[in-house]
C-alpha positions in Angstrom: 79.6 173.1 -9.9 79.6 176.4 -11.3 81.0 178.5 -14.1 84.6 178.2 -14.7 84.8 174.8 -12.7 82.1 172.8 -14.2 82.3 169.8 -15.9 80.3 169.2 -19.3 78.6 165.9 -19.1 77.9 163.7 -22.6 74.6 164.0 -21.5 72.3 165.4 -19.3 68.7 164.2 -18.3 66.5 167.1 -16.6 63.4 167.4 -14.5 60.8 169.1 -16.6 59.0 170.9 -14.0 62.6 172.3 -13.2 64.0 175.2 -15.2 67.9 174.6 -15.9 70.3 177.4 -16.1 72.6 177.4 -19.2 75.1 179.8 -20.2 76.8 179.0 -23.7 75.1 175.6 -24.2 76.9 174.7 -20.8 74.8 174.0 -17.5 76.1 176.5 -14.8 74.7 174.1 -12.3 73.2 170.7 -11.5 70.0 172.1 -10.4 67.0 170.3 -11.7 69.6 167.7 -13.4 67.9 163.8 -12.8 70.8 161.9 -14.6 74.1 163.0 -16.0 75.9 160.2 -18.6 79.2 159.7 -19.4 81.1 157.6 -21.8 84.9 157.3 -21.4 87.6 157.5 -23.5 91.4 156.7 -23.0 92.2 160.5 -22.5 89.1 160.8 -20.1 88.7 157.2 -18.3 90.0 158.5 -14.8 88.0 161.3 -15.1 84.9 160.1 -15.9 85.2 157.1 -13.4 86.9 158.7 -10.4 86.5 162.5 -10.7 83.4 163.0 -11.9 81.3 160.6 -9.7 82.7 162.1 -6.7 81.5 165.6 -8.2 78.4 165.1 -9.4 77.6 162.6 -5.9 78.6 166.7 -4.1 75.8 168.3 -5.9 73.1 166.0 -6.0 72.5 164.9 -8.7 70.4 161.9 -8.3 71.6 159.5 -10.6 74.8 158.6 -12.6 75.3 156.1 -15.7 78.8 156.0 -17.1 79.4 153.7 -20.0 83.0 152.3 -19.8 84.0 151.4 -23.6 87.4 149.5 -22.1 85.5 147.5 -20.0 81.9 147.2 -21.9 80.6 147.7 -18.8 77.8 150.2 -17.7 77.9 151.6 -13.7 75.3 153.4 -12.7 75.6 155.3 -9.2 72.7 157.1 -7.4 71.5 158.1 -4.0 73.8 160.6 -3.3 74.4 161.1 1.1 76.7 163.6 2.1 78.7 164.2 -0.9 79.1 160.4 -2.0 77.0 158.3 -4.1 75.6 155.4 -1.5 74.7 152.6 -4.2 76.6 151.5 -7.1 75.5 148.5 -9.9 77.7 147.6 -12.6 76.7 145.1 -15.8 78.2 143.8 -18.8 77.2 144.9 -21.9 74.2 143.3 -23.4 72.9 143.2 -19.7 69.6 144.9 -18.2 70.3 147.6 -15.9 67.8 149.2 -13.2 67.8 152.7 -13.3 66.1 154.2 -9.8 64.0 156.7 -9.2 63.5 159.5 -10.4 63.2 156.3 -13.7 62.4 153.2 -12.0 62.8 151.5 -15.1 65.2 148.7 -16.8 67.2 149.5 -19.5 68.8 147.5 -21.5 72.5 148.3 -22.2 73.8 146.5 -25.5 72.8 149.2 -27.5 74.8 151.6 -25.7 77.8 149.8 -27.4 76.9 149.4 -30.6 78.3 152.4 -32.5 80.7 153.5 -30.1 
């Protein structure tokens, strides 16, 4: 990732230790990044599910929660080995979802619907 191919997540969850690097509101890398979100749309589905995963996966970041609207589902991927995310969990709206380290915490997921 890098400027002039990066991808803008919805939303991005940093280390605070870590000091990001940003140019024009954008992060021109995933350094210090601990989640990135995404929540697809019918013009961005494939992206966000396919493309994106893969990318993200390439540069580390440890963890990544993508809310599917068509499916109300939530998928979270994390530990990423070599380029490829090596755990995936999906759940149903309305359903707790573990979120690993650097969170180890359960989230529940029903809200993430409700005004979308």
């Amino acid at each position: 990732m890098g400027v002039g191919t990066e991808r803008t997540p919805d939303l991005v969850i940093l280390d605070p230790r870590k000091k990001a690097e940003f140019r024009d509101g954008h992060a021109t890398s995933a350094s210090g990044a601990w989640m990135f979100v995404e929540v697809t749309s019918d013009s961005t589905r494939r992206v966000d599910l396919r493309e994106k995963p893969n990318e993200y996966a390439r540069a580390e970041v440890p963890v990544t929660l993508i809310v599917d609207r068509q499916k109300h589902e939530v998928i979270v991927h994390f530990e990423p080995v070599d380029g490829r995310y090596t755990f995936t969990e999906r759940v149903k709206a309305g359903a707790p979802v573990r979120l690993p380290e650097p969170f180890d915490v359960t989230v529940e997921t029903g809200f993430l619907f409700d005004h979308l």
